[in-house]
Steps between C-alpha positions, in 0.01 A plus 500: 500500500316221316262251719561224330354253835181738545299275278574221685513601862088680421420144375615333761347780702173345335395928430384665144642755372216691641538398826856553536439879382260533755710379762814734363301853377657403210307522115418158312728682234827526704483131632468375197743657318678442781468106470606522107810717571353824315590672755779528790361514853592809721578354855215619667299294274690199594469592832106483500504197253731308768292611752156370380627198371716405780800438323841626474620738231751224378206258423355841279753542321554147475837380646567246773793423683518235308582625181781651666835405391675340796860631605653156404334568122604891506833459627805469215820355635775654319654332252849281698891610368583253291859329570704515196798263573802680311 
């Protein structure tokens, strides 16, 4: 799965790459190909990324609730009969 948030939640986070490698046992390597979507993240790497940041998995992979469709916007009404006077 691409982490297209991780960038932004390990600024935010105010930590280095470095740093956040430390923290996760992870290599330099991984996180940043990681952060340029070279490679897809196995889930116990999100896990530990989430963890040491503090931060959900949504905001790593970089959706919100808020870019969710609402059920208003996702819902079609069928089209009504129309009423052909003969």
């Amino acid at each position: 799965m691409k982490l297209r948030g991780l960038r932004q939640v390990r600024q935010r986070s105010d930590l280095s790459i470095s740093q956040l490698a430390e923290l996760t046992g992870l290599r330099r390597e991984t996180i940043t190909h990681l952060e340029h979507g070279k490679e897809d993240a196995q889930p116990y790497v999100m896990r530990r990324l989430a963890a040491a940041l503090g931060a959900s998995m949504a905001d790593l992979v970089g959706v919100s609730v808020l870019d969710a469709p609402s059920p208003a916007e996702s819902f079609t009404a069928a089209p009504e009969p129309s009423s052909a006077a003969s």
